[in-house]
C-alpha positions as protocol buffer text, in pm:
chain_id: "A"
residue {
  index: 1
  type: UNK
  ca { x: 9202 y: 7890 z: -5672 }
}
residue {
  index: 2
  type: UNK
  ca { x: 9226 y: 7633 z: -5954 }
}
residue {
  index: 3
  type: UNK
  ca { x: 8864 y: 7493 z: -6114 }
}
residue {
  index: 4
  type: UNK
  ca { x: 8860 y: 7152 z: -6233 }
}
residue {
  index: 5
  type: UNK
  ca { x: 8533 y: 7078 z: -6454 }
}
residue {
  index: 6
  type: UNK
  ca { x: 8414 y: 6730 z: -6541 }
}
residue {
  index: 7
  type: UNK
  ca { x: 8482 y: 6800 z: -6933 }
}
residue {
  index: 8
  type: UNK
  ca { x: 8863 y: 6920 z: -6885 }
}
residue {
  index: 9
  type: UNK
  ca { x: 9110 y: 6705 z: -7067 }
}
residue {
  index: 10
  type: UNK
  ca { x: 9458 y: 6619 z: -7013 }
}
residue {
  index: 11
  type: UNK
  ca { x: 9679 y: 6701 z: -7367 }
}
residue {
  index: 12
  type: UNK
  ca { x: 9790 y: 6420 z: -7537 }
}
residue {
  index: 13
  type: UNK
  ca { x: 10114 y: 6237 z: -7522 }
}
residue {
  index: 14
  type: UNK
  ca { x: 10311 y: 6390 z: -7835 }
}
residue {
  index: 15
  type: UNK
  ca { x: 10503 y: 6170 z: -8072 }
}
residue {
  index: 16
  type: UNK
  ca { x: 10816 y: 6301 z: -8159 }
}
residue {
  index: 17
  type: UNK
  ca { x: 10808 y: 6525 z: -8492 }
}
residue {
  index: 18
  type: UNK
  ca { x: 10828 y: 6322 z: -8844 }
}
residue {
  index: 19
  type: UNK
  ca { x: 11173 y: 6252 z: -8993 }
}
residue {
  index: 20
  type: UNK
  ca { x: 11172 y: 6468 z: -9294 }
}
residue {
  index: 21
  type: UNK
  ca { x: 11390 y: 6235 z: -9491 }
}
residue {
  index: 22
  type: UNK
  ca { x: 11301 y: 6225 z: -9879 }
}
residue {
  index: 23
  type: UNK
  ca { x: 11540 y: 5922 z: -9953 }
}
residue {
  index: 24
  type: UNK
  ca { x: 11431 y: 5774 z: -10322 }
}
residue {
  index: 25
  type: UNK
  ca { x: 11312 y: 5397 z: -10252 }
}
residue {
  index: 26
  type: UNK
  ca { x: 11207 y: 5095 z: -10499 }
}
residue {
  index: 27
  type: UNK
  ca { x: 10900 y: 5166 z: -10679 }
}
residue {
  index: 28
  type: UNK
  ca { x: 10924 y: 5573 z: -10697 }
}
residue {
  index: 29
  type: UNK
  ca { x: 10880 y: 5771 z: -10985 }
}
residue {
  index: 30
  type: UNK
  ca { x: 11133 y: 6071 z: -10979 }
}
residue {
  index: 31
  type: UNK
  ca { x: 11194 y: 6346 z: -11203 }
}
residue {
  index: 32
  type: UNK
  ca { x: 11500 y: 6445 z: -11395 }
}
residue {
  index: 33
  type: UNK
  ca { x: 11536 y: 6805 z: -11523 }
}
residue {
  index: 34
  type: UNK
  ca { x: 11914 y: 6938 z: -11698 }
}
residue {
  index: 35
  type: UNK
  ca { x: 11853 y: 7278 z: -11793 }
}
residue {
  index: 36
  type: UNK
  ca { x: 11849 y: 7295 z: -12197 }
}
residue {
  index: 37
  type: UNK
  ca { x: 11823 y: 6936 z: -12299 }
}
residue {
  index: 38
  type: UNK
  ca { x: 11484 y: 6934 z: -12333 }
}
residue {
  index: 39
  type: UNK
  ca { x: 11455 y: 6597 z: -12597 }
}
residue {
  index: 40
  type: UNK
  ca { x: 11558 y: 6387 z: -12284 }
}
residue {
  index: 41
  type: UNK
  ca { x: 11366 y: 6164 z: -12123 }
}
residue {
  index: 42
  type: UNK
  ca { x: 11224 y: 6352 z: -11784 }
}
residue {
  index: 43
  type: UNK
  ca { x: 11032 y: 6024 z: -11584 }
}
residue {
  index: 44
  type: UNK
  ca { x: 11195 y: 5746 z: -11370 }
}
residue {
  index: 45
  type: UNK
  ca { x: 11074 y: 5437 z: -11194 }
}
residue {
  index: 46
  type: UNK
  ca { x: 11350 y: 5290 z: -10921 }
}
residue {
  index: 47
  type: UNK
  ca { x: 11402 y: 4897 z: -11018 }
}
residue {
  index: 48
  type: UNK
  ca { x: 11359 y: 4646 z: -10734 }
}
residue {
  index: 49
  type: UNK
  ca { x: 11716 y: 4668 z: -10719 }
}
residue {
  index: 50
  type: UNK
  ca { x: 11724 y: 5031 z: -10592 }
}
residue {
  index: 51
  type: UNK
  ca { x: 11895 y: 5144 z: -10999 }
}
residue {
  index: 52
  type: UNK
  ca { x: 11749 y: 5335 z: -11232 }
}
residue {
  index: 53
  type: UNK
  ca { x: 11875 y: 5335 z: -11660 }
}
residue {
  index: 54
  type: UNK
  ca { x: 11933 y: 5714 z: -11750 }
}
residue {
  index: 55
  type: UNK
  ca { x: 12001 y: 5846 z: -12085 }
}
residue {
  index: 56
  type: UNK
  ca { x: 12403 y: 5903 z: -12181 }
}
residue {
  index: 57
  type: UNK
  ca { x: 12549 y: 5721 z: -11847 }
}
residue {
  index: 58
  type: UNK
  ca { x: 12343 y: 5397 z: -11781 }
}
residue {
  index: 59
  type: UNK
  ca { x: 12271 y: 5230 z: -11483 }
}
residue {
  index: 60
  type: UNK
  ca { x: 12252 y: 5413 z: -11118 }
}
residue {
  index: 61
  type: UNK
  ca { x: 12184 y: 5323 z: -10755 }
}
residue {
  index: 62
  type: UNK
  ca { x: 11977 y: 5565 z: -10630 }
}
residue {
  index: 63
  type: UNK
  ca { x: 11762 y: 5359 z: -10352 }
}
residue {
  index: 64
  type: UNK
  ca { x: 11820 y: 5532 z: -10016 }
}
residue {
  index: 65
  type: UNK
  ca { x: 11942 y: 5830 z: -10114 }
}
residue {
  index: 66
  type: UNK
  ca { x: 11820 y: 6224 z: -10124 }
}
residue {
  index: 67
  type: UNK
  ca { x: 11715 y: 6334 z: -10466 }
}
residue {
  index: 68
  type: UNK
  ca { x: 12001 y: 6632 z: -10410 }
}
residue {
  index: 69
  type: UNK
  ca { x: 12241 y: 6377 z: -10414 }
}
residue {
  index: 70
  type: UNK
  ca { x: 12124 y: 6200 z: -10702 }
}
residue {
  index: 71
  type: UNK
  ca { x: 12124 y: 6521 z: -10878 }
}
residue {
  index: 72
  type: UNK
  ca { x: 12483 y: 6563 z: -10808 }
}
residue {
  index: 73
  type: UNK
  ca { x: 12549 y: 6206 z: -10939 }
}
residue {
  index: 74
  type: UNK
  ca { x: 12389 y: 6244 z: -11238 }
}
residue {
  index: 75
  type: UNK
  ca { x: 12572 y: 6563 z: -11324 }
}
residue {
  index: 76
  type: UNK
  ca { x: 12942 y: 6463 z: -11252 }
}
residue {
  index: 77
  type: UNK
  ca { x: 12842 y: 6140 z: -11475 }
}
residue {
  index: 78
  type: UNK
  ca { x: 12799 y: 6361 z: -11736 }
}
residue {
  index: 79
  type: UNK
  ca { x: 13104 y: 6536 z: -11714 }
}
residue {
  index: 80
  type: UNK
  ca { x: 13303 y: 6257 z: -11636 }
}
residue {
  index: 81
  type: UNK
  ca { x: 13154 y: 6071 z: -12012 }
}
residue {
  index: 82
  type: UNK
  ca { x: 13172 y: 6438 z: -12136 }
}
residue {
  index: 83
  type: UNK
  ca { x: 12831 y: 6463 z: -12255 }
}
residue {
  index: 84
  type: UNK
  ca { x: 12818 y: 6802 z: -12134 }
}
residue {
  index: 85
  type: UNK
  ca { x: 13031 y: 7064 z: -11974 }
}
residue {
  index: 86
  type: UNK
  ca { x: 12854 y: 7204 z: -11669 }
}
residue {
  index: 87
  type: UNK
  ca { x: 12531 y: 7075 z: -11634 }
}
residue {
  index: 88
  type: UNK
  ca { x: 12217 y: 7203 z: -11444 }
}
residue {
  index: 89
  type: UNK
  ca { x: 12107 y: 6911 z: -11329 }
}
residue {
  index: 90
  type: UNK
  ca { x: 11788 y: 6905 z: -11047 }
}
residue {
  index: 91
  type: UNK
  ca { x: 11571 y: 6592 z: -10947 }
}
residue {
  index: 92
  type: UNK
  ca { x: 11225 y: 6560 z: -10798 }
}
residue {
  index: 93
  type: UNK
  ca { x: 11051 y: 6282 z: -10646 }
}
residue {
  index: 94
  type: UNK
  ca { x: 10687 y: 6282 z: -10774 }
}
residue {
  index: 95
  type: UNK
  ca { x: 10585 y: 5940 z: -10659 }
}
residue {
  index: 96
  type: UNK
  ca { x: 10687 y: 5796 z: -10293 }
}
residue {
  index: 97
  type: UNK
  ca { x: 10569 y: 5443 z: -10355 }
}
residue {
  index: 98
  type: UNK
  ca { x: 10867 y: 5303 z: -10110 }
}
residue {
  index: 99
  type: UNK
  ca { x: 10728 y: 5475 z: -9830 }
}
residue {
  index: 100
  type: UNK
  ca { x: 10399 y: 5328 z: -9684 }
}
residue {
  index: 101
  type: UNK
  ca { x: 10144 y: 5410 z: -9349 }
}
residue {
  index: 102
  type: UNK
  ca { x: 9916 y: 5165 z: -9260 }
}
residue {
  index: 103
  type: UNK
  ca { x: 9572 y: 5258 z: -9154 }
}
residue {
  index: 104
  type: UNK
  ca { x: 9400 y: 4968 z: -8986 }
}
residue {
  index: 105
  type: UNK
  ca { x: 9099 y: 4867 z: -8721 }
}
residue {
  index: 106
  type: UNK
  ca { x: 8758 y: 5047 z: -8771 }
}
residue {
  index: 107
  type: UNK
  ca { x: 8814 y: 5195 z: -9098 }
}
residue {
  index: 108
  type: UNK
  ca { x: 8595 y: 5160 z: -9436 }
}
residue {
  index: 109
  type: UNK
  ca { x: 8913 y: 4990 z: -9607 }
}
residue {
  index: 110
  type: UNK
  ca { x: 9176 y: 4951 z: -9374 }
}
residue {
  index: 111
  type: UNK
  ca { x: 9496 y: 4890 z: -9561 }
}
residue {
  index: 112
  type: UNK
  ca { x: 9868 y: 5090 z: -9676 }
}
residue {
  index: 113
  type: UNK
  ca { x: 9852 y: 5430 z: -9852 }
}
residue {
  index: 114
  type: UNK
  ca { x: 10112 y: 5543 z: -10015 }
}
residue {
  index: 115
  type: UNK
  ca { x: 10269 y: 5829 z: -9808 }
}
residue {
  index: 116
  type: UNK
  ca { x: 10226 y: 6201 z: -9943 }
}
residue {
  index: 117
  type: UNK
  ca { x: 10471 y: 6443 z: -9760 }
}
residue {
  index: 118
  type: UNK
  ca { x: 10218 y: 6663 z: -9527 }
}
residue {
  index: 119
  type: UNK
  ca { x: 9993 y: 6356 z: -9456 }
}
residue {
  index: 120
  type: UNK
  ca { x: 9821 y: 6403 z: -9143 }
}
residue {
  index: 121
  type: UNK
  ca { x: 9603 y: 6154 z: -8902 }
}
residue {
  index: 122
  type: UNK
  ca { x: 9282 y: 6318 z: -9048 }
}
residue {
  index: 123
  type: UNK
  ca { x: 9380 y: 6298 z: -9382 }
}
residue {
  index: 124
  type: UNK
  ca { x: 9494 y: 5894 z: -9413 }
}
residue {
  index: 125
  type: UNK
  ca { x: 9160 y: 5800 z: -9214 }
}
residue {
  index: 126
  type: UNK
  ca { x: 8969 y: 6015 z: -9502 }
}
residue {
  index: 127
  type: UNK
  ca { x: 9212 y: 5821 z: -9740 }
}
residue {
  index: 128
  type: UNK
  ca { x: 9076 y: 5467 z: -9639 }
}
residue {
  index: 129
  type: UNK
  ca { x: 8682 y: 5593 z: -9687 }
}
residue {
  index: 130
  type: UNK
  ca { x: 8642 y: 5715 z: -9306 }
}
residue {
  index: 131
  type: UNK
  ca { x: 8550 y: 5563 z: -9005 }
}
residue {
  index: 132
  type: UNK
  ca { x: 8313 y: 5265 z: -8988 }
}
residue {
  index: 133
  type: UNK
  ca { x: 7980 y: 5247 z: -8754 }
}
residue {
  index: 134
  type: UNK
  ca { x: 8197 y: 5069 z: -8509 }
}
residue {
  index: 135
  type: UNK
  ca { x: 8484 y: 5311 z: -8465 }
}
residue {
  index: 136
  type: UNK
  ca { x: 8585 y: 5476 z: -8152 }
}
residue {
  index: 137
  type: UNK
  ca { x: 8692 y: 5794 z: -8251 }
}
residue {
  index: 138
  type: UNK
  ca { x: 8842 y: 5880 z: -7967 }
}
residue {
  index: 139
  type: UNK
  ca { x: 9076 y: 5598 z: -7895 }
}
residue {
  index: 140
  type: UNK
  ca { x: 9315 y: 5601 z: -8215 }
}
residue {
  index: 141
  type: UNK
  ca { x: 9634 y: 5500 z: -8158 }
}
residue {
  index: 142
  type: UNK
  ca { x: 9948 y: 5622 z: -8370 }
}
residue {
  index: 143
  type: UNK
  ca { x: 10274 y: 5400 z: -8362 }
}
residue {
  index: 144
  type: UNK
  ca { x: 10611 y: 5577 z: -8492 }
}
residue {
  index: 145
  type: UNK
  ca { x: 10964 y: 5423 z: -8487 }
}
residue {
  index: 146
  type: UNK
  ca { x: 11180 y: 5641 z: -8355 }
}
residue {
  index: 147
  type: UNK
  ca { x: 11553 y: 5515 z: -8319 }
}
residue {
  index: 148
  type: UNK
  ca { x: 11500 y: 5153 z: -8339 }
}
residue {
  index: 149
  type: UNK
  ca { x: 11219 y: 5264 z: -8099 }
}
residue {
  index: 150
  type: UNK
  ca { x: 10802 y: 5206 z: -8089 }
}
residue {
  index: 151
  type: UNK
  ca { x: 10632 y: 5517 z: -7949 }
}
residue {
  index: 152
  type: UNK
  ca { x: 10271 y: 5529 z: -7958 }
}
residue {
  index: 153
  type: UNK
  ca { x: 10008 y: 5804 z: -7857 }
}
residue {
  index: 154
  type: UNK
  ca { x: 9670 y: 5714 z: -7814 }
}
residue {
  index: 155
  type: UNK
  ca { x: 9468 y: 6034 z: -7937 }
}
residue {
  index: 156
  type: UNK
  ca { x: 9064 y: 6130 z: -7959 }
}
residue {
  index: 157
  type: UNK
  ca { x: 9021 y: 6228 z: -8368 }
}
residue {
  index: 158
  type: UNK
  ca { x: 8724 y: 6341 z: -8259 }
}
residue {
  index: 159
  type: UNK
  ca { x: 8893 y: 6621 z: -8104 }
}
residue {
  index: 160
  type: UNK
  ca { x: 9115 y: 6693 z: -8377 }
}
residue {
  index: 161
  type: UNK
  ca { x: 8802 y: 6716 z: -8565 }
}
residue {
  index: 162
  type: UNK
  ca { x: 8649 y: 6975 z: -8343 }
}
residue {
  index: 163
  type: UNK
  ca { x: 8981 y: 7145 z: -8334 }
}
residue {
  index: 164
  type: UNK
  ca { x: 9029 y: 7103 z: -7934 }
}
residue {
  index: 165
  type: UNK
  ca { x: 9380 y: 6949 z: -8043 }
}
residue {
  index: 166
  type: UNK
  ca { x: 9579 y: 6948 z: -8325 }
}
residue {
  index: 167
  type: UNK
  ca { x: 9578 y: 6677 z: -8620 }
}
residue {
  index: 168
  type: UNK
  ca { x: 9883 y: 6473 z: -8580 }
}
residue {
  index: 169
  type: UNK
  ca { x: 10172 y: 6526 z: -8900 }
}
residue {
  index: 170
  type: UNK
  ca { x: 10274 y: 6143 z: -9006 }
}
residue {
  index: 171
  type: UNK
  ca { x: 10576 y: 5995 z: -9177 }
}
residue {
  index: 172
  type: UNK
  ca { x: 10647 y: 5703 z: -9425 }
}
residue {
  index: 173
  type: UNK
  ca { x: 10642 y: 5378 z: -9156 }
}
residue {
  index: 174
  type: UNK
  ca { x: 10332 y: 5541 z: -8892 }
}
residue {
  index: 175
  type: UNK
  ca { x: 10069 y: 5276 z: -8802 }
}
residue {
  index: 176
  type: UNK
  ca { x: 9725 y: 5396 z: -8712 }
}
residue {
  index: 177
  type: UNK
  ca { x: 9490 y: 5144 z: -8505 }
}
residue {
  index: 178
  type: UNK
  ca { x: 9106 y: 5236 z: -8487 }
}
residue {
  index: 179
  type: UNK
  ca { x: 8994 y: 5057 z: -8189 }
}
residue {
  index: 180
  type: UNK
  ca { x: 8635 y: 4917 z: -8180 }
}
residue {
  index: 181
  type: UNK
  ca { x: 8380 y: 5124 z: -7975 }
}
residue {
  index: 182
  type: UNK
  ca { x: 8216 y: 4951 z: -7655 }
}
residue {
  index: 183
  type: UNK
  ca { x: 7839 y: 5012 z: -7582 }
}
């Protein structure tokens, strides 16, 4: 015998998980670390051309690609201008600036955040000052592109906030629309 109350709630439609790429972009601030040269400078900004200047071997594209790889760049460029034998070389992004999610509708300041890896639906709402008086909390939709692809769920943040679902992971590129409450 199956009991259907008045309150129960179908789950919502899931977005597929977020990419977990960490490809460096224009605009973010990476760190350099080779083990025992400690006088170097440590703190890059990628150019609007997608280079960076680095100490001993110049000029390198780095837009678009992982910070392991960039790493491994960086080292065989200092072999290659034999600067240094075999170096340790390991690369951090502390800054995605590149990588944006747009919070908009009826938000305190809707607008772009910058993307922090972990960023959740809860957290970029609470990023843009919370909802405003005329937000319906539970009709927020979240837009992801997904293979050349828009998917979108429409969720209730009011249950995320009352833990009846879980709070939705984002990536770089998500959209979130607060729609306006009816009376």
């Amino acid at each position: 015998m199956a009991i259907i109350g008045c309150g129960s709630r179908v789950p919502p439609a899931q977005l597929p998980p977020p990419s977990s790429s960490t490809t460096i972009g224009v605009g973010d601030v990476f760190e350099v670390r080779i083990v025992r040269e400690d006088n170097l400078p440590t703190m890059f900004t990628v150019a609007p051309d997608g280079t960076v200047d680095l100490p001993y071997i110049k000029r390198v594209h780095v837009a678009g690609l992982e910070p392991q790889k960039v790493a491994e760049i960086v080292r065989q460029q200092l072999i290659e201008q034999d600067y240094l034998t075999d170096p340790i070389v390991s690369v951090s992004v502390k800054e995605y600036n590149s990588k944006r999610v747009e919070v908009l509708g009826e938000v305190a300041r809707p607008g772009s955040l910058r993307f922090e890896p972990g960023m959740t639906l809860l957290r970029a709402v609470s990023l843009v000052g919370g909802f405003n008086p005329m937000a319906a909390k539970d009709n927020v939709t979240v837009r992801r592109q997904v293979d050349g692809t828009t998917r979108a769920v429409t969720v209730s943040v009011q249950d995320i906030i009352d833990n009846v679902t879980p709070d939705i992971p984002l990536q770089a590129g998500d959209s979130i629309n607060v729609a306006q409450r009816i009376f």
